[in-house]
N, C-alpha and C positions, 0 to 999 in steps of 0.2 A: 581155285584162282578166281578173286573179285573183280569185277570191275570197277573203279575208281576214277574219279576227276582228280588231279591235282592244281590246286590255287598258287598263284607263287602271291607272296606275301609282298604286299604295298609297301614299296621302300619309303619311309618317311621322310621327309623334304626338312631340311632346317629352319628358321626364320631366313637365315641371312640369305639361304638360296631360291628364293620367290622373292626378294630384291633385285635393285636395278645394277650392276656392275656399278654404275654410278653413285648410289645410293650406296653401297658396301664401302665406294674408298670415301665417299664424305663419312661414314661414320669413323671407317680409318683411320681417318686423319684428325678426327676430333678425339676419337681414344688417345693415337699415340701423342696426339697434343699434350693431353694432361699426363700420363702417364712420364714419358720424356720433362716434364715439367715440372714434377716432383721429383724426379733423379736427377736434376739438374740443380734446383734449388736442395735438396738434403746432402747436396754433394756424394751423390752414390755415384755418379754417373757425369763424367766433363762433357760440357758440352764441343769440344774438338771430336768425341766417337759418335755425335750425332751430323751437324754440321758440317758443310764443307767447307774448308781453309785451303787455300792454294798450299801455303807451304808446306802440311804436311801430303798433299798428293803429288807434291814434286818430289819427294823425298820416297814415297810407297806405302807412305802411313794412312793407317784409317780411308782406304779406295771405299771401302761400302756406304759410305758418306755421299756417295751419288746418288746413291739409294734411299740410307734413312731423314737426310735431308728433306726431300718432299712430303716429308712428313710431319715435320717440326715447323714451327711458327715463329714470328718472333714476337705474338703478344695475340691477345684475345682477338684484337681488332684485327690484324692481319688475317686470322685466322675465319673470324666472321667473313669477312670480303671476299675472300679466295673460294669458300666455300659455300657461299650466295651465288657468288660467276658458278660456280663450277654446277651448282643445282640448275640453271637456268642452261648454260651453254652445255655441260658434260651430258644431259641428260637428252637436248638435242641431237647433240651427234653420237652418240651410242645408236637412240632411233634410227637414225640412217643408215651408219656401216654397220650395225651389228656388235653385239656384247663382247664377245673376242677381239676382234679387230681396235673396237674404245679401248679396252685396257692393254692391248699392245700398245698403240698408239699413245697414250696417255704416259707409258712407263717409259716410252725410249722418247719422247718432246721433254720428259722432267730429266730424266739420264742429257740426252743432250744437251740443256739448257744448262745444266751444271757443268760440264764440259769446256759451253761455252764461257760460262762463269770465271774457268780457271784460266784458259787461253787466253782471254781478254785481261786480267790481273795479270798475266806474263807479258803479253808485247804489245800490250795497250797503254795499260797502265803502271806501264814500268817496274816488274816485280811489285805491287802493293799485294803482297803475302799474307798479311796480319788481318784480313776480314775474312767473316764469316758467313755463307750464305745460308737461308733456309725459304722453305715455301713450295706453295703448290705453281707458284705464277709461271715457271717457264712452264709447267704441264700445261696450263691454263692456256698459255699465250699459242702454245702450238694446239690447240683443239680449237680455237677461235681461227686460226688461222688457216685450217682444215674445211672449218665450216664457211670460211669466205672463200676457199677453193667449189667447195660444194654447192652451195647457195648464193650466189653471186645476186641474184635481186632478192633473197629474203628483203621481206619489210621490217626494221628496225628501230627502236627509240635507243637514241644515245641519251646519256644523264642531263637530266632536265630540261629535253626538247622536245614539245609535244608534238613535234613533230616525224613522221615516217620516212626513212630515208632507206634507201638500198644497202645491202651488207657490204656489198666491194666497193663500197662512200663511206662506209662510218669507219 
């Protein structure tokens, strides 16, 4: 009987996971951008199974649309902008609470936000059924709105004011 060391063998780490939670759903959202974009334009794929429509979530059709929603765009530029806030703010406030905590938060502000999408198409806007929503922005608008909870005098440039202003002002 030998005596022996046993080594346990270095788990290999992927690219994606020495990224930021942040940095994994911006590239998310840029795959499933084009991805979603070619099944929509070769018509493999309507865009109502991506999208959210009021009238088909009053009805029980296509619910995971709250979901793939946040994911889809509705054009390059949208898709730039969402995801420029989102590198600049998402990656603040991950720093703060913590990598778990960002993508909860982040998955149930865009879930919500869609939510509120359809509510408000019901008894706001008087059944208008027939539109479509997609984007990151209610994700976006509730991590902003987190970090004005959080950071109440961060210093801040709003667009094109060279000036410094407090986060609970801009």
């Amino acid at each position: 009987m030998g005596v022996y060391q046993v080594y346990p063998t270095p788990k290999r780490k992927s690219f994606f996971s020495n990224l930021s939670v942040n940095t994994n759903l911006i590239i998310l959202n840029v795959v499933a951008f084009f991805v979603f974009s070619v099944l929509i334009l070769t018509k493999v794929l309507p865009l109502e199974y991506i999208a959210i429509q009021p009238s088909n979530i009053f009805v029980g059709k296509y619910v995971w649309t709250f979901l793939t929603s946040m994911f889809m765009h509705a054009g390059f530029f949208h898709l730039f902008v969402n995801m420029l806030s989102m590198f600049f703010i998402g990656g603040l406030v991950e720093k703060i609470i913590g990598a778990k905590r960002f993508l909860y938060f982040y998955l149930a502000s865009g879930l919500f936000a869609g939510l509120f999408f359809v509510l408000m198409s019901k008894f706001v806007f008087v059944n208008d059924f027939g539109v479509f929503a997609v984007g990151a922005s209610g994700a976006l608008f509730g991590l902003v709105g987190l970090l004005v909870l959080l950071t109440p005098n961060l210093p801040v440039y709003v667009m094109f004011i060279p000036i410094p202003i407090k986060m609970k002002y801009a």
